[in-house]
TIMI-2910 file (N, C-alpha, C, CB; in pm, 1 decimal, decimal comma, always signed):
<rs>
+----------+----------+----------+----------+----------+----------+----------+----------+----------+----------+----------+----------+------+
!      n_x !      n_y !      n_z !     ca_x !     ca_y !     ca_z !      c_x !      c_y !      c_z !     cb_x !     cb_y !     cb_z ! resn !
+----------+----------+----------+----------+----------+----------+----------+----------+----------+----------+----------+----------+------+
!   +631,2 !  +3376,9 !  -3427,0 !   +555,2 !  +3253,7 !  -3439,6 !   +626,9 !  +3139,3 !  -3366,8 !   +534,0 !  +3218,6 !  -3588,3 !  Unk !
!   +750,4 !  +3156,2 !  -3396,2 !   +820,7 !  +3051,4 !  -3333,6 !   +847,2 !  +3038,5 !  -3181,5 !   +934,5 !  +3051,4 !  -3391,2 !  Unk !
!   +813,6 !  +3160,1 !  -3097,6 !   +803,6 !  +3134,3 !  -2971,9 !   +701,0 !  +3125,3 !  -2937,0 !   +851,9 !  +3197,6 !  -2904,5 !  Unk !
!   +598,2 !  +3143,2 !  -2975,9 !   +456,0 !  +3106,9 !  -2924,6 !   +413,7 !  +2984,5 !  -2937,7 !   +358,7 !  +3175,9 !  -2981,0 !  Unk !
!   +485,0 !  +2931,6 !  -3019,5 !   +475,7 !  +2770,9 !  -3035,3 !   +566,5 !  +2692,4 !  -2907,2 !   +548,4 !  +2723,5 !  -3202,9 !  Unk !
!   +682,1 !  +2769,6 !  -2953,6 !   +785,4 !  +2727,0 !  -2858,1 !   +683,6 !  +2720,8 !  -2663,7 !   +944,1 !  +2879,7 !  -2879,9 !  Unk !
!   +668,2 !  +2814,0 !  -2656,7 !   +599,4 !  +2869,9 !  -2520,0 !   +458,4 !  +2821,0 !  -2467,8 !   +580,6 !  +3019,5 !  -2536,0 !  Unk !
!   +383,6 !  +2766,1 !  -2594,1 !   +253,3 !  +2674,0 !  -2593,4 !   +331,1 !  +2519,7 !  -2564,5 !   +152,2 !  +2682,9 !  -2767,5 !  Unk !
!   +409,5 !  +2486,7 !  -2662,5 !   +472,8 !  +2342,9 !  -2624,6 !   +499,0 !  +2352,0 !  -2484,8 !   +613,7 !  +2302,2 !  -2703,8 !  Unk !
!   +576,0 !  +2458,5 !  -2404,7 !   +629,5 !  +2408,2 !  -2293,3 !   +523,2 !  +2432,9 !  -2157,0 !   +773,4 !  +2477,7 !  -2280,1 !  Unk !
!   +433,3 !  +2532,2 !  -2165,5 !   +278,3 !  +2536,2 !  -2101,4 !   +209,9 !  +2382,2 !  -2126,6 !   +170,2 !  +2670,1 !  -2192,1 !  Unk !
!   +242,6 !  +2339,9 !  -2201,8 !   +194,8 !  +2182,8 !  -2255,6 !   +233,7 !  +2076,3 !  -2138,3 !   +287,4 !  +2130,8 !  -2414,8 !  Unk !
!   +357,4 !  +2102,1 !  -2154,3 !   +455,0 !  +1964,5 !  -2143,8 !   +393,6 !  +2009,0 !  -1911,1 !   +732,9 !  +1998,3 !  -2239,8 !  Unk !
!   +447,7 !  +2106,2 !  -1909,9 !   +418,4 !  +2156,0 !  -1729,5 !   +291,6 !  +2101,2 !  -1687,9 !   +400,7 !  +2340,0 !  -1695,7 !  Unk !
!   +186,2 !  +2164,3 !  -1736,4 !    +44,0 !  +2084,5 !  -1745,3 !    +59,5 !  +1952,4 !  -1713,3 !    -23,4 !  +2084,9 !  -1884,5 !  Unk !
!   +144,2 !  +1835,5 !  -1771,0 !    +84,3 !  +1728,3 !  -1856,9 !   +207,8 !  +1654,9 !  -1678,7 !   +131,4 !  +1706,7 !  -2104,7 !  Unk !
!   +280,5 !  +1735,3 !  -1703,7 !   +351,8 !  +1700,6 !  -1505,3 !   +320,0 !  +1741,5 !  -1410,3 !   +475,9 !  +1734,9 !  -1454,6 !  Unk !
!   +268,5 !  +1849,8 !  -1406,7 !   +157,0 !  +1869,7 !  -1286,9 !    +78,7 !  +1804,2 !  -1272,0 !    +88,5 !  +1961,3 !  -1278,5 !  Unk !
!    -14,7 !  +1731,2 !  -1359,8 !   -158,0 !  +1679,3 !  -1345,6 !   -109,8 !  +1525,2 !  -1304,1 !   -265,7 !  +1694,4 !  -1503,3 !  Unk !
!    +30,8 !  +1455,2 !  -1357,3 !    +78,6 !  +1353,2 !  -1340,3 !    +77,9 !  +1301,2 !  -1214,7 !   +175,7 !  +1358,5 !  -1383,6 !  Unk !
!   +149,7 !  +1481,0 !  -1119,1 !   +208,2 !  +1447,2 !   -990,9 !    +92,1 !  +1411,4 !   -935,6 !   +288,4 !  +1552,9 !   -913,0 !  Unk !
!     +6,8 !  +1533,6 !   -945,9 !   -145,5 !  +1568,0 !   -864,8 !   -222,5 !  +1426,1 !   -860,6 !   -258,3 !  +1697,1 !   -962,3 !  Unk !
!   -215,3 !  +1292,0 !   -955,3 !   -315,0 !  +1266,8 !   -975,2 !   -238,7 !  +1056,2 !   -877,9 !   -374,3 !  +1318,7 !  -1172,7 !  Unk !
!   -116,9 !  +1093,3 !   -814,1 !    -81,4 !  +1008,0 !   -758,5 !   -125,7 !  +1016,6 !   -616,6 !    +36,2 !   +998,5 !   -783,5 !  Unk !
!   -193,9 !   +891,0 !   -560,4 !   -266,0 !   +883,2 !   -474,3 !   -123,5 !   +881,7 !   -328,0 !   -378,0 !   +746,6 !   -511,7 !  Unk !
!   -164,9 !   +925,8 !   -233,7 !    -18,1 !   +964,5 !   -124,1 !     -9,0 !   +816,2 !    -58,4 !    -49,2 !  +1117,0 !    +31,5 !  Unk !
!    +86,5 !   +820,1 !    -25,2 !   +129,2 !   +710,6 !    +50,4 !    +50,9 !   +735,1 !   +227,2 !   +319,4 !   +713,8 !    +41,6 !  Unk !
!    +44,3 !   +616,0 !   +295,1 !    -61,4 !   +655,3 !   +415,3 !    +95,1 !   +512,9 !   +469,8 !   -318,2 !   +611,4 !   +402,2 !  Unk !
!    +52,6 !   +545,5 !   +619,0 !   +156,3 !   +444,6 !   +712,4 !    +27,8 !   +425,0 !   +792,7 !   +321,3 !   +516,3 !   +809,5 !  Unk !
!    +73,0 !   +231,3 !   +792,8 !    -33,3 !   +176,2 !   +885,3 !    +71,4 !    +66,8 !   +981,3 !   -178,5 !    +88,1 !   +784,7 !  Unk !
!     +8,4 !   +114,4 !  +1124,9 !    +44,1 !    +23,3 !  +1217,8 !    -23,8 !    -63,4 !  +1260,4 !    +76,8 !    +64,0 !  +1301,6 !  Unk !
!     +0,7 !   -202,6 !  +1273,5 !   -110,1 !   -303,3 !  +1341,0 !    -37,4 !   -461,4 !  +1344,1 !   -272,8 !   -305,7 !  +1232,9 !  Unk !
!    -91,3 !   -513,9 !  +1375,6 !    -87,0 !   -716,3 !  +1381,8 !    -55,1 !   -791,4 !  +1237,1 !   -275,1 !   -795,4 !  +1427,8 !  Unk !
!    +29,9 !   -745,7 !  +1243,4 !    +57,0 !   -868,0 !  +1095,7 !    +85,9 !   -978,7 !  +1065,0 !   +130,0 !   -857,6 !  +1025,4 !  Unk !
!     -1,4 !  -1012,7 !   +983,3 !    -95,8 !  -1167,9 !   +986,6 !    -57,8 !  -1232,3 !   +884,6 !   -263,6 !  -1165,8 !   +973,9 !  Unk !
!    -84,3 !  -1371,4 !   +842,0 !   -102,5 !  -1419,1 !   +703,7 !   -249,2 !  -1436,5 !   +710,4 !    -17,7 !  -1555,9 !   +660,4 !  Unk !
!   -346,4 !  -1405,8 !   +567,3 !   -425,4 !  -1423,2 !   +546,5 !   -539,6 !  -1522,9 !   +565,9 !   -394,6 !  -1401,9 !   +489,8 !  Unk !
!   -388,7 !  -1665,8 !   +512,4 !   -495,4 !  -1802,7 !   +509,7 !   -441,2 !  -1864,7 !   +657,2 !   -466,6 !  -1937,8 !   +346,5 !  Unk !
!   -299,6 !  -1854,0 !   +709,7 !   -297,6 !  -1938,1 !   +821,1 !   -328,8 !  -1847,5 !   +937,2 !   -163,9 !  -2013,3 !   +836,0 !  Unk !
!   -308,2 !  -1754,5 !   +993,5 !   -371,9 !  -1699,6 !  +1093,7 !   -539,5 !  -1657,4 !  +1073,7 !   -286,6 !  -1585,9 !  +1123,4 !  Unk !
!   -597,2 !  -1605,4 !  +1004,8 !   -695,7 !  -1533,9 !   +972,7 !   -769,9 !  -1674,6 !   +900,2 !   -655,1 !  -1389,5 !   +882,0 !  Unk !
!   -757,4 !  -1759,2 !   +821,4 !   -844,5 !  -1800,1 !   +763,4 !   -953,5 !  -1736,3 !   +654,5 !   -882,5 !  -1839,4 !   +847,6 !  Unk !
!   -871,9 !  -1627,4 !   +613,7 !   -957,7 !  -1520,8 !   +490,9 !   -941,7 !  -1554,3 !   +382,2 !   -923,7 !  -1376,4 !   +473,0 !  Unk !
!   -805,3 !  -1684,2 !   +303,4 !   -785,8 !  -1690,8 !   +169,9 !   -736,9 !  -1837,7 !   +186,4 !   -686,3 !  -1575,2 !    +99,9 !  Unk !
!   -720,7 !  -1883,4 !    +54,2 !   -704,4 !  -2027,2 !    +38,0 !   -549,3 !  -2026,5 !    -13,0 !   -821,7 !  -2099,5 !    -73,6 !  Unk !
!   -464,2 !  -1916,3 !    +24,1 !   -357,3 !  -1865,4 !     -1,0 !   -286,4 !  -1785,0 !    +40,3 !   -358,8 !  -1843,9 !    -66,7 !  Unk !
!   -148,3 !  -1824,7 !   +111,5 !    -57,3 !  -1711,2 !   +193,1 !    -75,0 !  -1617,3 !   +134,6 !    +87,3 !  -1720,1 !   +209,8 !  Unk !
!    -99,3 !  -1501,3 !   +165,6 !   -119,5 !  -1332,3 !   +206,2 !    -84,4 !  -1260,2 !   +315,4 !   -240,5 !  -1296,5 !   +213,2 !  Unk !
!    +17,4 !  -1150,5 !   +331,4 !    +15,5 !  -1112,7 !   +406,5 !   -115,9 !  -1015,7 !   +444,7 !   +119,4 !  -1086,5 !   +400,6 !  Unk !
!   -136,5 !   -960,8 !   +565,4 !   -237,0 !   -866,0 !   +580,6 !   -191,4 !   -763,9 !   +683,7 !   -366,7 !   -931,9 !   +618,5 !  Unk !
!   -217,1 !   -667,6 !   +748,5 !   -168,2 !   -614,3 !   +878,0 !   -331,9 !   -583,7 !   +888,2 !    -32,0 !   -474,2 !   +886,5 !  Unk !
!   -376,1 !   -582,4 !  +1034,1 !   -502,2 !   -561,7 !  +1120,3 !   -497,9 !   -437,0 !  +1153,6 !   -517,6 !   -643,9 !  +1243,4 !  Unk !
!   -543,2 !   -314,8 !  +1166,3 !   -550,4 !   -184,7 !  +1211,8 !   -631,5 !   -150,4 !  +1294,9 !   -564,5 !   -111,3 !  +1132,6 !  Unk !
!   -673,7 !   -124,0 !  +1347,2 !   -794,3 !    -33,7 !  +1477,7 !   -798,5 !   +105,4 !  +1427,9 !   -728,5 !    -19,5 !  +1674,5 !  Unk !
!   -936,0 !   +108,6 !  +1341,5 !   -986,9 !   +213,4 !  +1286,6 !  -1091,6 !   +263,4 !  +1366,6 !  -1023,9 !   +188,6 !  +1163,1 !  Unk !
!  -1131,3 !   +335,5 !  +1434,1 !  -1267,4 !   +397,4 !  +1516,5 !  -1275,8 !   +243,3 !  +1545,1 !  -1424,4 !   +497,3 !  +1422,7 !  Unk !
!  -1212,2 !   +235,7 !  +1633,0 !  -1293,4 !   +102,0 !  +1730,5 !  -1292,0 !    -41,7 !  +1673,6 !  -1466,3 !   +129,9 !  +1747,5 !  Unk !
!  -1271,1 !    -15,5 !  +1539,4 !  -1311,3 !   -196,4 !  +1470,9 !  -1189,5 !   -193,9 !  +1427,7 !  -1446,5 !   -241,7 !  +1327,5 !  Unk !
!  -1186,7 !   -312,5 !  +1404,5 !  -1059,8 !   -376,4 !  +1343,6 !  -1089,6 !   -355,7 !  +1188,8 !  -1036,5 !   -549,1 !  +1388,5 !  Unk !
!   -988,7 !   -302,5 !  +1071,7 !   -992,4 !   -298,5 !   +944,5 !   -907,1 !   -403,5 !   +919,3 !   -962,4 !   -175,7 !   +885,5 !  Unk !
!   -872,9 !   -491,3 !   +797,8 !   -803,9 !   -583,1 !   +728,9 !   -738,7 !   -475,7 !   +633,9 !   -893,8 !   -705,3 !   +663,0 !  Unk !
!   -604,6 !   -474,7 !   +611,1 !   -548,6 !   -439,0 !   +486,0 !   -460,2 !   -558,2 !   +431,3 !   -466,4 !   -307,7 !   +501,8 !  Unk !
!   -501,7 !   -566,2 !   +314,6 !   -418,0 !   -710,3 !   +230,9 !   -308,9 !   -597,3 !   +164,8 !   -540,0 !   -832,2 !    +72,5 !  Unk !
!   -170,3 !   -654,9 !   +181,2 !   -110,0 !   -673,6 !   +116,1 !    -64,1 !   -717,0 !    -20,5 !    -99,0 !   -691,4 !   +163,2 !  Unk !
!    -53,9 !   -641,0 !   -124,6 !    -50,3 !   -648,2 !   -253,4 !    +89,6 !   -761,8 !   -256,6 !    -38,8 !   -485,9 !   -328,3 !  Unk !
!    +97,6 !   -826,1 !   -347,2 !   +225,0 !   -950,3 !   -390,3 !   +307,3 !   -854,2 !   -474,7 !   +167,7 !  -1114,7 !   -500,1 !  Unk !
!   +403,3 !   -829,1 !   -407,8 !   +444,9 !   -758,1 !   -464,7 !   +624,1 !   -824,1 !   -396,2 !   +365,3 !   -606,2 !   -444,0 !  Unk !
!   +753,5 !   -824,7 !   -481,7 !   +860,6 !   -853,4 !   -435,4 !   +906,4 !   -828,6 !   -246,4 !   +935,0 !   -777,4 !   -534,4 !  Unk !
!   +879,7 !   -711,8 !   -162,6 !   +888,2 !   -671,9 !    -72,2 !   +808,6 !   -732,6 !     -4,8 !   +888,5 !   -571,0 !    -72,7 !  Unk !
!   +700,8 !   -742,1 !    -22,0 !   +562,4 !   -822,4 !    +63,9 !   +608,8 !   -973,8 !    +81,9 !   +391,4 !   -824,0 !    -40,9 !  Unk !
!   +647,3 !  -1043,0 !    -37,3 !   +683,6 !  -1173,7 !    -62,2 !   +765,9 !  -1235,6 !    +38,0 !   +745,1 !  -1181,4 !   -180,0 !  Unk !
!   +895,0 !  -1109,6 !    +40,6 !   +995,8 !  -1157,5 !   +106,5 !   +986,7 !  -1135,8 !   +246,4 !  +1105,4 !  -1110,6 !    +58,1 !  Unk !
!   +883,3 !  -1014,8 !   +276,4 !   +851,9 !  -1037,6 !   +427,2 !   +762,8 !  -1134,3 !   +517,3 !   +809,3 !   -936,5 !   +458,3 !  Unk !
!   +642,8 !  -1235,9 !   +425,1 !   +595,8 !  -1303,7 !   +453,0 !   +638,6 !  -1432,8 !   +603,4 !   +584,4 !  -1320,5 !   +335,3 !  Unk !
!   +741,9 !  -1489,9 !   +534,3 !   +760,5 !  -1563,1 !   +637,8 !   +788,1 !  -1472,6 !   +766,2 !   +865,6 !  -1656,3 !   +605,6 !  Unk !
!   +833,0 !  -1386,4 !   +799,1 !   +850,9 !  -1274,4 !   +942,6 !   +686,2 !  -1329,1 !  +1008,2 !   +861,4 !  -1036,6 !   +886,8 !  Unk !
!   +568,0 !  -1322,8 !   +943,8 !   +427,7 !  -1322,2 !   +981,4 !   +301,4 !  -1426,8 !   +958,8 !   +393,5 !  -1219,1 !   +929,1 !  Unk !
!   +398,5 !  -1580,7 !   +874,9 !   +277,4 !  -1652,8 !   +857,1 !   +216,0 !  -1714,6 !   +919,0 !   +274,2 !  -1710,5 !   +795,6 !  Unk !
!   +319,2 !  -1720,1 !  +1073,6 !   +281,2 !  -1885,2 !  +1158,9 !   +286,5 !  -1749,1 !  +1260,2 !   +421,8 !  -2077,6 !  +1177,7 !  Unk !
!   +331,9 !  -1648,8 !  +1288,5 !   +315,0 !  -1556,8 !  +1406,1 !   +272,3 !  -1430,7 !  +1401,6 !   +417,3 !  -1543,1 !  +1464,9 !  Unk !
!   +173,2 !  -1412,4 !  +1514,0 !   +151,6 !  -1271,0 !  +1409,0 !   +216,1 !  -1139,7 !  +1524,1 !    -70,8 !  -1236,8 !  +1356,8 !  Unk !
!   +277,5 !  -1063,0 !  +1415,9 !   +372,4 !   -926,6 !  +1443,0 !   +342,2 !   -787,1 !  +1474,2 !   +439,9 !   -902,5 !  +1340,4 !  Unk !
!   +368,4 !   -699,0 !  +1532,3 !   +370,3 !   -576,6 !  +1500,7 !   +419,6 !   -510,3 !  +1401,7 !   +403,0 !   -534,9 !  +1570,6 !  Unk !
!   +386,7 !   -507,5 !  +1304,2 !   +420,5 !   -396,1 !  +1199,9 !   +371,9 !   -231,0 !  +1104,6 !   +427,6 !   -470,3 !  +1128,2 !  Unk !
!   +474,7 !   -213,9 !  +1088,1 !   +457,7 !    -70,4 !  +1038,4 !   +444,9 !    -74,8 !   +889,5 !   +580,7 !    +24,6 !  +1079,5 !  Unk !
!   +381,1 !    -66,4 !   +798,2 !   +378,3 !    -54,2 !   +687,2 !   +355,4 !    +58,7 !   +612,2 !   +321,4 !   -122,0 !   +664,9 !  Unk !
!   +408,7 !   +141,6 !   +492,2 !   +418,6 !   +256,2 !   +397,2 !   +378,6 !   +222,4 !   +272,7 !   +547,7 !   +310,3 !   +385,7 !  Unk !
!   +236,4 !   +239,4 !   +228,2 !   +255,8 !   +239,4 !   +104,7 !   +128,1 !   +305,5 !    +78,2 !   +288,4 !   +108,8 !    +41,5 !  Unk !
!   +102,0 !   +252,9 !    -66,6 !    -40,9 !   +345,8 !   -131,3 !   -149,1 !   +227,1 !   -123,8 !    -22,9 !   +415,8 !   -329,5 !  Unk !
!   -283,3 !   +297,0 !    -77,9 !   -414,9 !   +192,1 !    -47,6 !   -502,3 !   +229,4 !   -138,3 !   -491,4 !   +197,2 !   +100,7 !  Unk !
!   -544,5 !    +82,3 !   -171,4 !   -660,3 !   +130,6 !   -273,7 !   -775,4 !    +24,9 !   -264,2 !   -603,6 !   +140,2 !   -440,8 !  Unk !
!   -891,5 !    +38,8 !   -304,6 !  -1002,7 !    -75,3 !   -274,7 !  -1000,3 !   -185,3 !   -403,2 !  -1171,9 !     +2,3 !   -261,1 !  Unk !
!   -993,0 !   -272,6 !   -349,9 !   -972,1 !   -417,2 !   -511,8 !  -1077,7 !   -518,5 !   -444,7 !   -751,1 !   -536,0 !   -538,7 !  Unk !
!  -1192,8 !   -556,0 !   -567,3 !  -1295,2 !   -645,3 !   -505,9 !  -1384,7 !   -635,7 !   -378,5 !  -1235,3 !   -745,3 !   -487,7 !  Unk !
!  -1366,3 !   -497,9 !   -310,0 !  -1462,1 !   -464,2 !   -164,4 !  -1367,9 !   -482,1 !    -96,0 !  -1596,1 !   -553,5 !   -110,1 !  Unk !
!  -1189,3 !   -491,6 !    -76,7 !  -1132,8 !   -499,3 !    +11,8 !  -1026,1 !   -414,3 !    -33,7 !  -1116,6 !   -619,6 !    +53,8 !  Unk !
!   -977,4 !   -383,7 !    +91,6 !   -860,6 !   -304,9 !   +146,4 !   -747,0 !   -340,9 !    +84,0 !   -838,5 !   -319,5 !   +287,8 !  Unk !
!   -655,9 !   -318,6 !     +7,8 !   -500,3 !   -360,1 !    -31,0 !   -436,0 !   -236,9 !    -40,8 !   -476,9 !   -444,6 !   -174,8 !  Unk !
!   -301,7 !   -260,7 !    +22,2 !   -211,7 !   -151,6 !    +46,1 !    -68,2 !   -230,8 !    -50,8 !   -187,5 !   -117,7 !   +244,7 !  Unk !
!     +9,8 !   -126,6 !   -153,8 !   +141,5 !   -189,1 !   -205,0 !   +257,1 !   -136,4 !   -149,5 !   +158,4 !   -175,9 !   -346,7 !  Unk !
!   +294,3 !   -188,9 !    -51,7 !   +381,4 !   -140,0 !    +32,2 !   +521,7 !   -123,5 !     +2,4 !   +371,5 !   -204,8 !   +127,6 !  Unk !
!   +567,0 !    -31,4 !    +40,3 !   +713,6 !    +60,5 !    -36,6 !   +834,8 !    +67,7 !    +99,9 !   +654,9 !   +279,8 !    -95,4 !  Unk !
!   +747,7 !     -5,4 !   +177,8 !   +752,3 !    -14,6 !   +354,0 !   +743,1 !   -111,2 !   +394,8 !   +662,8 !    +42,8 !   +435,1 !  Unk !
!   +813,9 !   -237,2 !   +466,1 !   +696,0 !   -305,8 !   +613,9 !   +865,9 !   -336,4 !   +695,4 !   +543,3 !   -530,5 !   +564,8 !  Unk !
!   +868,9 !   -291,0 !   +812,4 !   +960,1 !   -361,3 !   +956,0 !   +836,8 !   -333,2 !  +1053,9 !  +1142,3 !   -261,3 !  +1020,2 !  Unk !
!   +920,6 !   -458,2 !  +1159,9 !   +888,1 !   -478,8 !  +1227,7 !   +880,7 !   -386,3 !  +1378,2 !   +928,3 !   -566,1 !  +1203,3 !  Unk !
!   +748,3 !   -374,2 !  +1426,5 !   +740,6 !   -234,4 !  +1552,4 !   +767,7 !   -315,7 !  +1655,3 !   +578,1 !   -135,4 !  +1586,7 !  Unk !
!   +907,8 !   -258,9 !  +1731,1 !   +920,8 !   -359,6 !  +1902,0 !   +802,2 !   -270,6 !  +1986,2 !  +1130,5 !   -340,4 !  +2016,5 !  Unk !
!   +781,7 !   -324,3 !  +2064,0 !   +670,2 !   -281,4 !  +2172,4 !   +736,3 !   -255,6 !  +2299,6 !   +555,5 !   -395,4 !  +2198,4 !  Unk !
+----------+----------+----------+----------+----------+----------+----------+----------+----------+----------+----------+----------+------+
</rs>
């Protein structure tokens, strides 16, 4: 009795970390023009970073989540806008694009 319990608990616990890993969305790397939101772009009534991408032909917006890393890279992109590489996980918030980046330097050309 006691190992079948034992052996159900730990079929339990594997499950419950598998489904954990499985259910984290992957990190994606985006290259493009990185912008501030409100002074280059005119999209917010508030510094944001963003990076610009060329998706099939159009330009996509990804906002940048506020997040400590984003914060501190801001000034690199508010008054100029950059080449950058950014790493993180994207997700849709309000009909737009935001990526929380785990990533951003700057791409020389």
């Amino acid at each position: 009795m006691k190992k079948s319990s034992l052996l159900a608990l730990l079929s339990a616990g594997l499950l419950t970390v598998t489904l954990a890993f499985a259910a984290e969305p992957a990190a994606v790397t985006l290259v493009g023009e990185g912008q501030c939101a409100k002074c280059s772009l005119g999209k917010s009534d508030t510094c944001q970073n963003v990076v610009v991408v060329t998706e099939g032909g159009k330009e996509q917006i990804y906002y940048l989540a506020q997040n400590a890393l984003s914060l501190k890279f801001h000034d690199s992109v508010c008054t100029e806008t950059k080449s950058i590489k950014v790493v993180g996980v994207v997700k849709d918030v309000g009909g737009k694009k935001e990526i929380t980046a785990t990533s951003i330097e700057l791409v020389k050309k």
